[in-house]
Structure formats: C-alpha cells, structure tokens
C-alpha positions in Angstrom: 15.8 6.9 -5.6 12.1 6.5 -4.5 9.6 8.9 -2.9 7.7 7.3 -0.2 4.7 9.0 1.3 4.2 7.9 4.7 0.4 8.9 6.9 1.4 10.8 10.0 -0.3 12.6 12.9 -0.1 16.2 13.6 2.1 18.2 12.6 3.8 15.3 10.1 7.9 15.3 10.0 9.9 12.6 10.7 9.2 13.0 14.5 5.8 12.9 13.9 3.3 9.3 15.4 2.1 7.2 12.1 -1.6 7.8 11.4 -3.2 4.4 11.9 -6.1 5.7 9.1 -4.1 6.6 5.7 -7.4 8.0 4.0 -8.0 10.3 7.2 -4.6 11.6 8.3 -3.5 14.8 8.8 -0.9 15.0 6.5 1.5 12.5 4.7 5.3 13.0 5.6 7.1 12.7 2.4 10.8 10.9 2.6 13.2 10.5 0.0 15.0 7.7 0.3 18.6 6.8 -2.4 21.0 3.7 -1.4 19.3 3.0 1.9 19.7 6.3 3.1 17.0 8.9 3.9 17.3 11.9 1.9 15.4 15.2 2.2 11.7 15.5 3.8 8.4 17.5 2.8 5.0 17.9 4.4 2.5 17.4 2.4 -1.2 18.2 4.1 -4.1 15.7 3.5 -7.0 17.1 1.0 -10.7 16.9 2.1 -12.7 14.2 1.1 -16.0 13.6 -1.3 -18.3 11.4 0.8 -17.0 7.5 0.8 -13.8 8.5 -1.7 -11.5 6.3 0.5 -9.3 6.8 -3.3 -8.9 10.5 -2.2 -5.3 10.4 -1.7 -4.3 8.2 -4.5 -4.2 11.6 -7.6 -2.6 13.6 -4.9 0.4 11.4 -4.4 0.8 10.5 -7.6 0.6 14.5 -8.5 3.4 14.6 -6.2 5.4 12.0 -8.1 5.2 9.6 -4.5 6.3 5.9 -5.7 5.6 3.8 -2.6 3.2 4.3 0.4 3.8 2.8 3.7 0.8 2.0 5.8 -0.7 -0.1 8.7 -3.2 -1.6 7.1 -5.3 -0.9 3.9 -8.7 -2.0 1.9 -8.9 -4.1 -1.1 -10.1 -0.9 -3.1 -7.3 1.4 -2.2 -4.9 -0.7 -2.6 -5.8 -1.7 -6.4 -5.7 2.2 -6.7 -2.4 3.1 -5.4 -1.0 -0.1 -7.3 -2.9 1.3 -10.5 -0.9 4.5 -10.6 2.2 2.9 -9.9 2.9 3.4 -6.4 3.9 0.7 -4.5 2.1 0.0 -0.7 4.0 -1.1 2.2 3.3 -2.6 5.5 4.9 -0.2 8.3 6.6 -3.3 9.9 5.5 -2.5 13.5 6.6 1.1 13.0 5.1 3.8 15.2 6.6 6.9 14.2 7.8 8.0 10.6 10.9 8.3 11.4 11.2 4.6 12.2 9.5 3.7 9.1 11.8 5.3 6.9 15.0 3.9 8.6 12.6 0.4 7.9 12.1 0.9 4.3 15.7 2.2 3.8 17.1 -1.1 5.2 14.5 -2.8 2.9 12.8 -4.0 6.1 8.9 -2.9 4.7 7.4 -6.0 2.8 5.0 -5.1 -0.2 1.2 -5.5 0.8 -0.6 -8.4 -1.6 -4.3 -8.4 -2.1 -4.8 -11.5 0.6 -3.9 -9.7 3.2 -6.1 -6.3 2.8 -9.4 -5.8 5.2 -12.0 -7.0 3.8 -10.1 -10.2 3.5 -8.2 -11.6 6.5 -7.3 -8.5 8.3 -8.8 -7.3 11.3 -11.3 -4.2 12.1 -8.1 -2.5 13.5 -6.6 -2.0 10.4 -3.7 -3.2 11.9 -3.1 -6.9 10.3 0.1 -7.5 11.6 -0.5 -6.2 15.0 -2.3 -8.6 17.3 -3.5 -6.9 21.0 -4.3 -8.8 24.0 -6.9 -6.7 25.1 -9.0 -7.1 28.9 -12.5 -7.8 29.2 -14.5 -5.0 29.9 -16.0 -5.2 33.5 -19.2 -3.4 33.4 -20.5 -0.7 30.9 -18.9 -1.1 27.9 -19.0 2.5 27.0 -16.5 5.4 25.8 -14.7 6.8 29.0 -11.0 8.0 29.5 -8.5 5.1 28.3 -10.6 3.3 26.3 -10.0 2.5 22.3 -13.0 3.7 20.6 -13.8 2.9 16.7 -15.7 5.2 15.1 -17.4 6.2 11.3 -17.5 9.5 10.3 -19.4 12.4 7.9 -18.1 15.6 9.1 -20.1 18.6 7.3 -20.1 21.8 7.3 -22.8 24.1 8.6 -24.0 24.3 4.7 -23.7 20.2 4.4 -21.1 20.2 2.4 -19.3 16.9 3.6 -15.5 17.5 4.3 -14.7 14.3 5.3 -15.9 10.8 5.6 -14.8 7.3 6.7 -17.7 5.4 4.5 -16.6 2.6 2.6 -13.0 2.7 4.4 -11.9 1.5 8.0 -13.6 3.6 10.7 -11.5 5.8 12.6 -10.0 4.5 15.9 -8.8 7.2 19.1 -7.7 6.5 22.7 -10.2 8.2 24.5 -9.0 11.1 27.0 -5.7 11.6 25.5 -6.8 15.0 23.2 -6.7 12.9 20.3 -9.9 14.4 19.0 -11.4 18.0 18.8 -12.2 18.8 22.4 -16.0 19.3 21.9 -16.7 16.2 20.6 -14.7 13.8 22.6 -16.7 14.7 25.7 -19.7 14.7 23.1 -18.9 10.9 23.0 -18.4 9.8 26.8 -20.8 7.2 27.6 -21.6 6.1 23.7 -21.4 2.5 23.5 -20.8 0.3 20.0 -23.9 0.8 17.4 -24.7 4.2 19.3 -25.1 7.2 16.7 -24.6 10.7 17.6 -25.2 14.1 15.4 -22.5 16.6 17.4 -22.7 20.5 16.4 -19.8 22.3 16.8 -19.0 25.7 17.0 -15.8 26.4 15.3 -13.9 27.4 19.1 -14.9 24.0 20.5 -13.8 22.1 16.8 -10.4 23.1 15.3 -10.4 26.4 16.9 -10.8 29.7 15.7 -9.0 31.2 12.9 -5.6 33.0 14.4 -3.8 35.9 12.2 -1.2 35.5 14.4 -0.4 31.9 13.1 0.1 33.5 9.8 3.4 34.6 8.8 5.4 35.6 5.6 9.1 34.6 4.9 11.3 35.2 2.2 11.2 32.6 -0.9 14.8 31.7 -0.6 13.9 30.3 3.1 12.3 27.6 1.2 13.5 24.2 -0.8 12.8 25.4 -4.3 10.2 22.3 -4.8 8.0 23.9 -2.4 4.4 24.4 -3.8 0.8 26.2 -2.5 -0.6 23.5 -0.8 2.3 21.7 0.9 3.4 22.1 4.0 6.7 22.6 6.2 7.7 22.0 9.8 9.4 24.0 12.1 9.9 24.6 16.0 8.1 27.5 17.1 9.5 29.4 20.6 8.7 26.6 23.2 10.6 23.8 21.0 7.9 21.9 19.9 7.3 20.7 16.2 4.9 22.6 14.6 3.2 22.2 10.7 2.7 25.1 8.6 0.5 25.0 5.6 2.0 27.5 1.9 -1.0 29.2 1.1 0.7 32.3 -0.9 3.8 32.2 -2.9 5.5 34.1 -5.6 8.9 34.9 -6.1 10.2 37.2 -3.2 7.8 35.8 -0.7 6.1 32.6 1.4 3.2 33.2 3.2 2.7 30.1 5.5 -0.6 29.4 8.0 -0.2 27.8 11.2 -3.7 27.5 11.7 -5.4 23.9 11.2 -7.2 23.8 7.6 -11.1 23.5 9.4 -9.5 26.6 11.6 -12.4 28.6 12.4 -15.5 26.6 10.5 -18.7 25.1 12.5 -18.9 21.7 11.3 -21.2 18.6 12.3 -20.0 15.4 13.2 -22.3 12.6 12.4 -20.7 9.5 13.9 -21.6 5.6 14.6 -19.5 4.0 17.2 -18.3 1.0 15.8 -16.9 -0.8 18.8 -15.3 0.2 22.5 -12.9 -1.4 23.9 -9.9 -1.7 27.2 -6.7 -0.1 26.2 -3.3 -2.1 27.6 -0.9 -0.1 29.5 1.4 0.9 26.3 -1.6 2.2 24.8 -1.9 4.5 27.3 1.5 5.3 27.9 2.0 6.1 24.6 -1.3 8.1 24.1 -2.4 6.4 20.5 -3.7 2.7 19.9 -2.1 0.4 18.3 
C-alpha cells in the first residue's frame, strides 16, 4: 500500500483540478492506493510558508506518513527534499484532475521524476515539462486582460509583514486571467500589467479571501469522522446546492468535530507584492477549461 499526496485546487477531493504549483496549492488530496486500486481519501490543507521555503511541504507530508507525490513539474531543490525523506515524486502523466491521477498511478502509469528533468535544468518556465503548448502571438499590448496566461512571483503579507506566503526560489505562480482564479481584488489589481511590471496590491480582507463567516462553522459528532482524522486536516462534502466544498478540523475531542468552511486567510488584510513574470495568449482548451496548462 502507498500514500500518495497529490496538489489540488480548491476544495481538494478526488473531483478536485491538479494545482500546477505544488509548493502553493491549496491543499494536497491524499489517496491511498493497494493492488492498483484507490483506497480511502483525506484532505489535507496546505501550511503557510516562511519566505522562499519552496521545502515547506516536504515535514508535512512526511508527518503524514505520504510515500510518493505526484506533480507537474518540480525544482532541483524540492525534489532532493521529498526524495530525502523517502517519498517518492511523480510526473502527473498529462493528468488534470486528481482523480485521473490516482487511476494513473494505480495502473502504474506515473513515471518517477529524475534530477535531469527538474526546472532549472531542461524544463520549461511552466513547470509543465512534459506539456508542450502552441501558444498565438500576441497582436498588440502584451498585457494581462481576460483569457490571457499570466506568470507571476509572489510575497503575500499580512498587514503586520509577517510573510504568509511566497513563490521566491520556486516556479512563479501561473492563472488564466478572468476566470476567478485569483482573489477578486487583485486580479483586476493586475489588468494591464505587462512581464517585468511590479505591483504592491493592499487588500482589505472583503476584497482578498473574504470575511470571516460563523455560519461556515459547524460542529458534528466525532463518530461522523474516519478515526485518522486530525486538527489541521481537512474533509470534503456537498453542501445544499451540490457542489464540493472543503472544510478545515480546527477543534476536536472525543464527542465532537468542529469543522470551518471559511478559507484559512478568511477575514485578514494582506498585501500582495507581485512581479509579473511573463503574459501570454491562452488556446481555446485553456479557456474552456478555465486553468492553464
């Protein structure tokens, strides 16, 4: 049997879109997998980051006993961490959700990463290696507008400096622009940017991640729970209107689970200080689909 910990979009689950930035995702869908078959599945949020600790998530996983990683693409110094603990890294074989990856790596479809291929070395700025895009020239302004592919760095601090996140010394960060893939103040903080612009965005914490909602936060009985469940991991469920939503443990003894809806930088003011790294056309299944690839 392995555990294998796979980057995943909001709200994570087997339904959920892979994160194409492993050090930056929002959570890391956890899948065990015995004799080629997938087995049971836990949330597990991301953890905020120390400023250019791109080795963030290696302790975590390896907290969480996590034996192999599957990702898109991955730099030389991450890699030699993960393979230092004894997890094993994976390439996600074209894979766009986690559900497909799993089935991948059950059929023993995912091939092991080797340190040639890593960026830094032969892999391109997309930190896709295995993906090649035939992207259009850009007629006119090459600058950030709806249904573009923008690459970005990141330091996101809080209102005391604190960082919380940061993309320095790892890939930059990389959104389809217009498709609410980033906090809504700050995507129209970026329109008209182009590549080597720099921009300092303050955010209130209603145009960020949203103000803090009580209602989001709900208790249920222990026994609703797997019994491996833990403060700090998280679950998925369908709330009224059927979609998939992730819930954070943030109390538990033994009667009772108190579980948050709310995203972790819920009601915080944060600044974004970000460099544009490069802008470019999306193709038509980009766009359809909502993500790059």
């Amino acid at each position: 049997m392995m555990l294998v910990a796979i980057p995943s979009e909001t709200p994570g689950g087997l339904d959920a879109l892979i994160s194409e930035h492993f050090g930056h995702c929002a959570a890391f869908t956890l899948v065990q997998i015995s004799n080629g078959q997938i087995g049971p599945v836990t949330v597990l949020p991301n953890g905020d980051h120390e400023q250019g600790d791109c080795l963030a998530p290696v302790q975590m996983l390896k907290e969480r006993d996590v034996t192999a990683l599957i990702a898109g693409g991955m730099g030389r110094r991450p890699l030699a961490g993960f393979q230092g603990v004894g997890i094993s890294v994976y390439h996600s074989a074209g894979a766009s959700t986690v559900r497909e990856a799993a089935e991948l790596m059950a059929a023993g479809e995912c091939q092991p990463f080797d340190e040639a291929e890593t960026c830094g070395g032969n892999c391109d700025h997309h930190g896709h290696h295995h993906v090649v895009v035939e992207r259009p020239p850009i007629e006119g302004p090459t600058d950030i507008r709806d249904d573009r592919v923008v690459s970005f760095h990141l330091t996101l601090t809080d209102q005391s400096g604190q960082v919380l996140e940061s993309t320095e010394g790892d890939e930059p960060i990389r959104y389809l622009h217009g498709h609410e893939n980033l906090p809504p103040g700050l995507e129209k903080a970026l329109i008209g940017l182009e590549a080597g612009s720099r921009a300092r965005v303050e955010l209130a914490a209603a145009d960020a991640y949203g103000e803090h909602d009580e209602e989001k936060v709900l208790e249920v009985p222990r026994d609703q729970l797997p019994p491996e469940a833990r403060v700090g991991a998280g679950v998925h469920t369908r709330g009224p209107d059927g979609r998939v939503q992730m819930l954070s443990i943030v109390h538990m003894d033994e009667s009772v689970v108190r579980l948050d809806g709310n995203h972790p930088l819920a009601g915080k003011d944060l600044v974004f200080d970000v460099t544009i790294v490069a802008v470019e056309a999306a193709v038509p299944e980009e766009i359809e689909h909502g993500h790059p690839h």
